[in-house]
PDB file of N, CA, C and O in Angstrom:
ATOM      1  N   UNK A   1      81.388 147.019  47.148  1.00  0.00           N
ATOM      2  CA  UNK A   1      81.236 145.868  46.285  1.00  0.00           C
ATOM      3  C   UNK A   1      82.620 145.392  45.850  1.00  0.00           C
ATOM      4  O   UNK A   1      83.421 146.169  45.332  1.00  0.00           O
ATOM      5  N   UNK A   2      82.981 143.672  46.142  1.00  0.00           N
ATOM      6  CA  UNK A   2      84.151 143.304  45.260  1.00  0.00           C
ATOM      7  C   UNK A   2      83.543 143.173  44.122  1.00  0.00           C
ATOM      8  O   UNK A   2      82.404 142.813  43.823  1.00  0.00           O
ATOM      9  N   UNK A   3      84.735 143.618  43.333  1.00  0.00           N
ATOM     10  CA  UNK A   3      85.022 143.504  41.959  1.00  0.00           C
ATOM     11  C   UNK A   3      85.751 142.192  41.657  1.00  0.00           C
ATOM     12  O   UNK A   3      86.817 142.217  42.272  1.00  0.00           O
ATOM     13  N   UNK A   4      85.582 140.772  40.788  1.00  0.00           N
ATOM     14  CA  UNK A   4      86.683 139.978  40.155  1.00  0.00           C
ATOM     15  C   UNK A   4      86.573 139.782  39.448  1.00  0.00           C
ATOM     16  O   UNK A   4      85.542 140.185  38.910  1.00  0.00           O
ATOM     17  N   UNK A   5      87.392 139.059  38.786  1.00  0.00           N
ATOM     18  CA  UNK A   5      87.776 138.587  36.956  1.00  0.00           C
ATOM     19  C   UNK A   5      88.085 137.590  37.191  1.00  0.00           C
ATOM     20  O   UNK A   5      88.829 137.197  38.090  1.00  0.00           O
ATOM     21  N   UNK A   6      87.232 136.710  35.936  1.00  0.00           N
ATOM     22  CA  UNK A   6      87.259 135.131  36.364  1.00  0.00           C
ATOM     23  C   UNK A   6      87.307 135.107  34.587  1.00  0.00           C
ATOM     24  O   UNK A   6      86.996 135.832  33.642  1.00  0.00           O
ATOM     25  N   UNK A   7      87.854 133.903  34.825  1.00  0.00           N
ATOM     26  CA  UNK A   7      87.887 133.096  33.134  1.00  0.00           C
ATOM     27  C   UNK A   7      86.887 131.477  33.835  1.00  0.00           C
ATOM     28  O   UNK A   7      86.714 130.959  34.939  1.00  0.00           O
ATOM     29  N   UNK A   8      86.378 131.154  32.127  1.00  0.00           N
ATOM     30  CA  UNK A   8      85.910 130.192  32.550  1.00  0.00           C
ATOM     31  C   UNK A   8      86.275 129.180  32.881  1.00  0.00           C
ATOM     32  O   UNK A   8      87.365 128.926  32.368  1.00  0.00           O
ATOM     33  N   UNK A   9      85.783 128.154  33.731  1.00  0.00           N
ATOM     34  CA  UNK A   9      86.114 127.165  35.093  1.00  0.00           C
ATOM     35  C   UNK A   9      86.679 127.740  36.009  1.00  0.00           C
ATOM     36  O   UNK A   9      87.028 127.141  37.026  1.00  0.00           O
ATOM     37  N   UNK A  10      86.865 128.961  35.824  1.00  0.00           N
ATOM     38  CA  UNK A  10      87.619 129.426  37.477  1.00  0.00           C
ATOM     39  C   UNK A  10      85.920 129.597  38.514  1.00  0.00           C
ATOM     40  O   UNK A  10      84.755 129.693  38.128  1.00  0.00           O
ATOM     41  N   UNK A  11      86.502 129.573  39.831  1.00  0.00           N
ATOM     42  CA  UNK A  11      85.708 129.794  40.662  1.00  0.00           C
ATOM     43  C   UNK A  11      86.015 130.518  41.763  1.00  0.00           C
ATOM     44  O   UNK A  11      87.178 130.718  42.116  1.00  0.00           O
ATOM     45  N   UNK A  12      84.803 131.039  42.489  1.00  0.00           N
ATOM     46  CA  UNK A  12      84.905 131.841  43.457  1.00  0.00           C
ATOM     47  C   UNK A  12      84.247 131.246  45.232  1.00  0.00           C
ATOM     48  O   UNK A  12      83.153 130.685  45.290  1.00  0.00           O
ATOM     49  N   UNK A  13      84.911 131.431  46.241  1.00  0.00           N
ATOM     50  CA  UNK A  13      84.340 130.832  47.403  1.00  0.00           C
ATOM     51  C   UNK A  13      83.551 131.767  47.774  1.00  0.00           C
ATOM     52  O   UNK A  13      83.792 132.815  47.175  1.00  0.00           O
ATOM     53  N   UNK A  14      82.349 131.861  48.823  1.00  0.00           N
ATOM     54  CA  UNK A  14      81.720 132.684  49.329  1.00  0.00           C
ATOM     55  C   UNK A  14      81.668 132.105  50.822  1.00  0.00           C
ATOM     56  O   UNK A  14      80.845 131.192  50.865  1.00  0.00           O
ATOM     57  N   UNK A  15      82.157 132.292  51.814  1.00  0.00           N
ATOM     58  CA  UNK A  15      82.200 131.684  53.106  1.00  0.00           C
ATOM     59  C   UNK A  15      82.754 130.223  52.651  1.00  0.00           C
ATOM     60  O   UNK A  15      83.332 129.864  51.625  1.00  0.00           O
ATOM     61  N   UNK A  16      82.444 129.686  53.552  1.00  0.00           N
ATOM     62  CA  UNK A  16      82.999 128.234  53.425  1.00  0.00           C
ATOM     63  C   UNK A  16      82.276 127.191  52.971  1.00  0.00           C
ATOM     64  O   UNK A  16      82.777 126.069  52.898  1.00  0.00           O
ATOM     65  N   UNK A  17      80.731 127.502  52.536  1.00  0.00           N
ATOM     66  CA  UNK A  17      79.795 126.660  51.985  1.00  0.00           C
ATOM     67  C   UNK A  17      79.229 127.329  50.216  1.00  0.00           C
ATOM     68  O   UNK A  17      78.472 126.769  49.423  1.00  0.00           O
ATOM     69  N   UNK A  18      79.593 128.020  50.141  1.00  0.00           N
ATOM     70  CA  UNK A  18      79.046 128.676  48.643  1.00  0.00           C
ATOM     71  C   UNK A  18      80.493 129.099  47.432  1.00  0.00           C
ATOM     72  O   UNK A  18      81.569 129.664  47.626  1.00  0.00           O
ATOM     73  N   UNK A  19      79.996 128.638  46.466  1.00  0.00           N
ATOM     74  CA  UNK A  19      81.323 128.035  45.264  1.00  0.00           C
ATOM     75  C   UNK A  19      80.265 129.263  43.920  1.00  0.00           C
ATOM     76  O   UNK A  19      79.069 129.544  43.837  1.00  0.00           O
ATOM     77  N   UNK A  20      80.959 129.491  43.462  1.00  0.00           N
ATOM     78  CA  UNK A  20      80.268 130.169  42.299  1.00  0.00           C
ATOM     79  C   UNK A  20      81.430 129.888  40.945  1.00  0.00           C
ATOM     80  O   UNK A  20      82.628 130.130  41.085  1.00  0.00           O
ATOM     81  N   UNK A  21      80.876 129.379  39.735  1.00  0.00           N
ATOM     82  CA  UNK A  21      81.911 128.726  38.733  1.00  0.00           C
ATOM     83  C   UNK A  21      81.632 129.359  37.391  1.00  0.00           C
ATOM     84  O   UNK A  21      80.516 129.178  36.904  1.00  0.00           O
ATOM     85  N   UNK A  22      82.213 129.828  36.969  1.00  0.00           N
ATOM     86  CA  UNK A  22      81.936 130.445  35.469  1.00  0.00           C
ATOM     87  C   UNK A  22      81.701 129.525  34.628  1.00  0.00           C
ATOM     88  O   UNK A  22      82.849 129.144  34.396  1.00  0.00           O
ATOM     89  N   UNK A  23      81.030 128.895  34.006  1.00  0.00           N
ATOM     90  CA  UNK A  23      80.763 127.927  33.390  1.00  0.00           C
ATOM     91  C   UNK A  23      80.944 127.876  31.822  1.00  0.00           C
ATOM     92  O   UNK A  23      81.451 126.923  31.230  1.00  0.00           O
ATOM     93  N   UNK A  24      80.415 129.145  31.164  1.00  0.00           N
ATOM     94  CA  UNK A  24      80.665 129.664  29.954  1.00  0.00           C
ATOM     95  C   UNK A  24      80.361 130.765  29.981  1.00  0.00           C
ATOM     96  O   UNK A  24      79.603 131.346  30.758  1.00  0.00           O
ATOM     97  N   UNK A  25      81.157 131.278  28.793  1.00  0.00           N
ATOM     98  CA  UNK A  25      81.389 133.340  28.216  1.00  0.00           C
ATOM     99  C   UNK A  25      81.108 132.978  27.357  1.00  0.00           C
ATOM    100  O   UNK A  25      81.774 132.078  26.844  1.00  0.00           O
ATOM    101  N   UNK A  26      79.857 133.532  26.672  1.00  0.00           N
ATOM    102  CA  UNK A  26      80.111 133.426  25.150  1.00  0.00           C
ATOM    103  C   UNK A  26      78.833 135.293  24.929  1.00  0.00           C
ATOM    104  O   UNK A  26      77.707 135.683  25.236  1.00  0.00           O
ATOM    105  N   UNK A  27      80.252 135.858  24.121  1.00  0.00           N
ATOM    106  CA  UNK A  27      80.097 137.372  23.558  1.00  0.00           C
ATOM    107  C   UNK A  27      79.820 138.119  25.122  1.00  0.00           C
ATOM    108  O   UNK A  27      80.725 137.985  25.945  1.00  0.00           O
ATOM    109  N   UNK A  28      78.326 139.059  25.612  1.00  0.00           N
ATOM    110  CA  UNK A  28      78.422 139.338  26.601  1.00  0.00           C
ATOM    111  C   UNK A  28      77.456 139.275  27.852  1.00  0.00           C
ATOM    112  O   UNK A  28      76.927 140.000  28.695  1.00  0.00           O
ATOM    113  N   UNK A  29      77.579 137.632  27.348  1.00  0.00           N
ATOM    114  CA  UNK A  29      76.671 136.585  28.433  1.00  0.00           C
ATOM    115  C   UNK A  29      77.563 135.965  29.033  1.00  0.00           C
ATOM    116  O   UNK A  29      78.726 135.721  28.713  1.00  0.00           O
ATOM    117  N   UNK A  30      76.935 135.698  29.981  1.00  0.00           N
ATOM    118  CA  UNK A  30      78.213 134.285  31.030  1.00  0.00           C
ATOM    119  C   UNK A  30      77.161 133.471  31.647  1.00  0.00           C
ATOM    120  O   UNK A  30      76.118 133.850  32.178  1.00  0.00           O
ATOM    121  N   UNK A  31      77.579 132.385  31.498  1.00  0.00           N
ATOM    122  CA  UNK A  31      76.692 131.436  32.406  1.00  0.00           C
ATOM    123  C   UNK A  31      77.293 130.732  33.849  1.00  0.00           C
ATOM    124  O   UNK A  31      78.362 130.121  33.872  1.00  0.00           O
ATOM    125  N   UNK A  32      76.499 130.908  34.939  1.00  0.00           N
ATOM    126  CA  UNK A  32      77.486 130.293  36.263  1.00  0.00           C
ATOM    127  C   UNK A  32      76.749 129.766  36.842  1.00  0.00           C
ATOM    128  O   UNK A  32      75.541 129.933  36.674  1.00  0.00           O
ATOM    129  N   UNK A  33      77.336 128.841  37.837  1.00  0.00           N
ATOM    130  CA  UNK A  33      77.059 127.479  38.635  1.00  0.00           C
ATOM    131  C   UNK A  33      77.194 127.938  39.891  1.00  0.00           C
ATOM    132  O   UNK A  33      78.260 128.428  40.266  1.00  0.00           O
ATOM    133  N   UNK A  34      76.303 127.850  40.552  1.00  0.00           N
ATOM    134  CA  UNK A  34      76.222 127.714  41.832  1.00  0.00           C
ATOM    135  C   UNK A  34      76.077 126.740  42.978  1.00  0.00           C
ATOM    136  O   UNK A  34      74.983 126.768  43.543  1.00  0.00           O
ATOM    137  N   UNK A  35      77.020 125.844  43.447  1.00  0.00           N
ATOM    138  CA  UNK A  35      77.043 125.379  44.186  1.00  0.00           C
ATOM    139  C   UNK A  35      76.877 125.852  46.219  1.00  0.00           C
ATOM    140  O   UNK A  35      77.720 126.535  46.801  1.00  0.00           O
ATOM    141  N   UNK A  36      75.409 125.171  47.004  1.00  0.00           N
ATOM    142  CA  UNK A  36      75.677 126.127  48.027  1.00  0.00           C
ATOM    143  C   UNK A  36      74.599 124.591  48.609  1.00  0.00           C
ATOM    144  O   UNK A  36      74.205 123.574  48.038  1.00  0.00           O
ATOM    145  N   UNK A  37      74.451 125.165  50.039  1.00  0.00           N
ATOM    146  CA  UNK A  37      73.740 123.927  50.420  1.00  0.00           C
ATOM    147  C   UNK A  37      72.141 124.511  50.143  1.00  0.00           C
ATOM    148  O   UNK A  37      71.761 125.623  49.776  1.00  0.00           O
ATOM    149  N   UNK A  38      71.300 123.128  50.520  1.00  0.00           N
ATOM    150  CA  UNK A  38      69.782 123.775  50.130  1.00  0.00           C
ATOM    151  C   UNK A  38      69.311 124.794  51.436  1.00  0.00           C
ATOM    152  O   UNK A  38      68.087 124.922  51.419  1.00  0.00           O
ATOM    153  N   UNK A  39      69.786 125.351  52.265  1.00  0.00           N
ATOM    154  CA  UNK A  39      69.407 126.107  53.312  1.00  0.00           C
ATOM    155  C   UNK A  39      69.507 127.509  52.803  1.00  0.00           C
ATOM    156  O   UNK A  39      68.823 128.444  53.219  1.00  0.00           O
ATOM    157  N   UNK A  40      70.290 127.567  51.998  1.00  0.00           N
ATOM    158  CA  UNK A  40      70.733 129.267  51.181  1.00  0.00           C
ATOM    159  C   UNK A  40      69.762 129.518  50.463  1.00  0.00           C
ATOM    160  O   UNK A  40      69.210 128.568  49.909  1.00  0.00           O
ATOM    161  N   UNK A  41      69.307 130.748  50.274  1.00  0.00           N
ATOM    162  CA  UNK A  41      68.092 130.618  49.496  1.00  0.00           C
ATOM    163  C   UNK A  41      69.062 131.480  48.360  1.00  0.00           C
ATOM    164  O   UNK A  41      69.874 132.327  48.734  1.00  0.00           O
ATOM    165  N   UNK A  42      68.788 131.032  46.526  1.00  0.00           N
ATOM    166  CA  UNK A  42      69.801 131.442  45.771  1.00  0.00           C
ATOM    167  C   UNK A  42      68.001 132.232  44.844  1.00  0.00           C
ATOM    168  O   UNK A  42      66.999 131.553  44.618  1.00  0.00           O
ATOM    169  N   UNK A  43      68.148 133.603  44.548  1.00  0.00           N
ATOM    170  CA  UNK A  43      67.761 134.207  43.126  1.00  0.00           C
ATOM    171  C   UNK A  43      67.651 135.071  42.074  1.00  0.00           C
ATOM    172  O   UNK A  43      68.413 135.977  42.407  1.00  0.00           O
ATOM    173  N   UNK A  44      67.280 135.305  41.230  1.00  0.00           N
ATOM    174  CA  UNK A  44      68.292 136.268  40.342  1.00  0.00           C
ATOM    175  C   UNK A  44      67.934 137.761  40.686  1.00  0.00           C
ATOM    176  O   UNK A  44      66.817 138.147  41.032  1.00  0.00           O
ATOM    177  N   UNK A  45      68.863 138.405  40.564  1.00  0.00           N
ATOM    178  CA  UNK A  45      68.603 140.005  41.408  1.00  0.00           C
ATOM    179  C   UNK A  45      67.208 140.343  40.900  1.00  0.00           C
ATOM    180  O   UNK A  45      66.362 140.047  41.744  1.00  0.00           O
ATOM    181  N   UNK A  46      66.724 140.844  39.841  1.00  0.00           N
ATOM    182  CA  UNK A  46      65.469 140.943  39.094  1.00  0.00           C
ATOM    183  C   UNK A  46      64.126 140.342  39.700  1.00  0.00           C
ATOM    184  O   UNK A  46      63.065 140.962  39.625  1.00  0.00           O
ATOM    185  N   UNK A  47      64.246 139.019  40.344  1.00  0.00           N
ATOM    186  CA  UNK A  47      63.153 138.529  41.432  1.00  0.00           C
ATOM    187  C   UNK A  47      62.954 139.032  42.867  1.00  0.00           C
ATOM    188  O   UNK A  47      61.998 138.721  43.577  1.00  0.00           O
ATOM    189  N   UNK A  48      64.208 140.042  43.302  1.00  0.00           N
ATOM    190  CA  UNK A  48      63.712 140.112  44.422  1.00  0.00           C
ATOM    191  C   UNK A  48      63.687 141.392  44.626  1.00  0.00           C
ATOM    192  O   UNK A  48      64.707 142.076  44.552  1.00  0.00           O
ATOM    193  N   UNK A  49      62.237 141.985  44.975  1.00  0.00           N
ATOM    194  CA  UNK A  49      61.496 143.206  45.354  1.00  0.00           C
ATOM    195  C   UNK A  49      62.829 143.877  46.093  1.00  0.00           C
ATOM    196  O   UNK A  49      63.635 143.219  46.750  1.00  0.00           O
ATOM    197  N   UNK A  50      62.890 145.008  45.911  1.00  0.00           N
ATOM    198  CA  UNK A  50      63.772 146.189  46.731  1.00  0.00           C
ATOM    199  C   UNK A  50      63.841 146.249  48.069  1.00  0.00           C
ATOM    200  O   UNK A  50      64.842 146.271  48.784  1.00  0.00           O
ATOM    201  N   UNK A  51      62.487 146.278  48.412  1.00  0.00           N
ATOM    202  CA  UNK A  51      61.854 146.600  49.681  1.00  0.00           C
ATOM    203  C   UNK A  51      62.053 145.127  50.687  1.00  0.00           C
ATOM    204  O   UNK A  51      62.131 145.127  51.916  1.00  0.00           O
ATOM    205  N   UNK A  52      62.094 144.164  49.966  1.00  0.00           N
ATOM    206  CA  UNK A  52      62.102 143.177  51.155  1.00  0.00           C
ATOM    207  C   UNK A  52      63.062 141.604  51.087  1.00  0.00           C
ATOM    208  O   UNK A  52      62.812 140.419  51.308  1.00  0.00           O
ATOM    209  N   UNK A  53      64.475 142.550  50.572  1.00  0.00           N
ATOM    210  CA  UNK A  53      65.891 142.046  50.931  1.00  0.00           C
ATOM    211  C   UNK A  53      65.732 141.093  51.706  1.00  0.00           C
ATOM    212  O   UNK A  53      65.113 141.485  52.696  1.00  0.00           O
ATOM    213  N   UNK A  54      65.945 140.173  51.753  1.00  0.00           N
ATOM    214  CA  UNK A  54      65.964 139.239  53.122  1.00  0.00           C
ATOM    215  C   UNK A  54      64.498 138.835  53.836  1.00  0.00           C
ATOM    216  O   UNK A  54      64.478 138.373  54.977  1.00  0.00           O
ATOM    217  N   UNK A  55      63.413 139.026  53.147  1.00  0.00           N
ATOM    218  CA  UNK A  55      62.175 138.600  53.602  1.00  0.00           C
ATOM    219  C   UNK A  55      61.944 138.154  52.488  1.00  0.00           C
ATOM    220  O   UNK A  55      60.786 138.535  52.316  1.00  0.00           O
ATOM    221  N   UNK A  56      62.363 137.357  51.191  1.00  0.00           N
ATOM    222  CA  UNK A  56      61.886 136.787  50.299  1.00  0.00           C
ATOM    223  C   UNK A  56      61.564 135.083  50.610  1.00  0.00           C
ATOM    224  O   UNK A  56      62.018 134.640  51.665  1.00  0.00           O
ATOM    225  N   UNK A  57      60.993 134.388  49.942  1.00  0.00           N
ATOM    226  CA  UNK A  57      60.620 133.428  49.867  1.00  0.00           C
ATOM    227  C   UNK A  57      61.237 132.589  48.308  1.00  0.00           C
ATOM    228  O   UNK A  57      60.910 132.929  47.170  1.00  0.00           O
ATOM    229  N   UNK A  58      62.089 131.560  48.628  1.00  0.00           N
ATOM    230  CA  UNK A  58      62.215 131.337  47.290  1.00  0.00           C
ATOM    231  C   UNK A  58      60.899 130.595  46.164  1.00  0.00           C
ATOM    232  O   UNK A  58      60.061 129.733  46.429  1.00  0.00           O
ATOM    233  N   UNK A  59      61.082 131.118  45.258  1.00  0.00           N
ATOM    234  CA  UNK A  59      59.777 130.840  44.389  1.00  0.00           C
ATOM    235  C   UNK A  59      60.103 129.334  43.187  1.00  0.00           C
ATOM    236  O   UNK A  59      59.357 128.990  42.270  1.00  0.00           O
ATOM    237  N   UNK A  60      61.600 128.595  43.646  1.00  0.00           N
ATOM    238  CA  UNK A  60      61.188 127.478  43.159  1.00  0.00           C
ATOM    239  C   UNK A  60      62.444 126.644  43.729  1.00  0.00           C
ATOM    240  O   UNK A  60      63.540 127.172  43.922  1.00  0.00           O
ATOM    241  N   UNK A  61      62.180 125.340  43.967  1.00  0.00           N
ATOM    242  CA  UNK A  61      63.291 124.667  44.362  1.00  0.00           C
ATOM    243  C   UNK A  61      64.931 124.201  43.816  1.00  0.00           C
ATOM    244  O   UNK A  61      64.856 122.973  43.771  1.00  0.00           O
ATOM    245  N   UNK A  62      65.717 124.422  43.579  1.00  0.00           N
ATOM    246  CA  UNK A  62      66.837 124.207  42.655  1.00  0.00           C
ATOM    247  C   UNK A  62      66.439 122.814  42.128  1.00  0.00           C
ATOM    248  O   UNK A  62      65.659 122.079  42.735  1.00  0.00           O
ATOM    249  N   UNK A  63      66.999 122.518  41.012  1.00  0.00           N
ATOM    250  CA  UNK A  63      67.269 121.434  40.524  1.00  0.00           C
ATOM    251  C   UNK A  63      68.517 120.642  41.435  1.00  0.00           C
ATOM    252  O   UNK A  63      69.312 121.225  42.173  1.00  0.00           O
ATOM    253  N   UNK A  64      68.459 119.033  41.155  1.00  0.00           N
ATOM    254  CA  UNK A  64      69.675 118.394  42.207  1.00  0.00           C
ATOM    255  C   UNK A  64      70.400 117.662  40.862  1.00  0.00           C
ATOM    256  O   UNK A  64      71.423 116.991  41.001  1.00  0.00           O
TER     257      UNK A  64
END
């Protein structure tokens, strides 16, 4: 696993199509932005079953 340290508005690339942006820190929450195209399927670790990594279905469409 990388490890980074971001302050907020910094951002991170993920390949050449996925942007991840710290948006706000406040105490020991952070809120971030994900920019990626709609083909990526994006969701929060907690939604997706153990067992079937990569056989999920996303369960709602991003906002545009």
């Amino acid at each position: 696993m990388l490890v980074l340290s971001r302050k907020a508005d910094q951002r991170i690339a993920i390949g050449n199509d996925v942007w991840i942006t710290v948006l706000k820190i406040v105490g020991n929450r952070v809120k971030v932005g994900i920019d990626a195209p709609d083909s990526r399927q994006i969701m929060r670790g907690e939604l997706v079953p153990e067992r079937s990594v990569g056989a999920v279905r996303p369960i709602a469409r991003r906002a545009k």
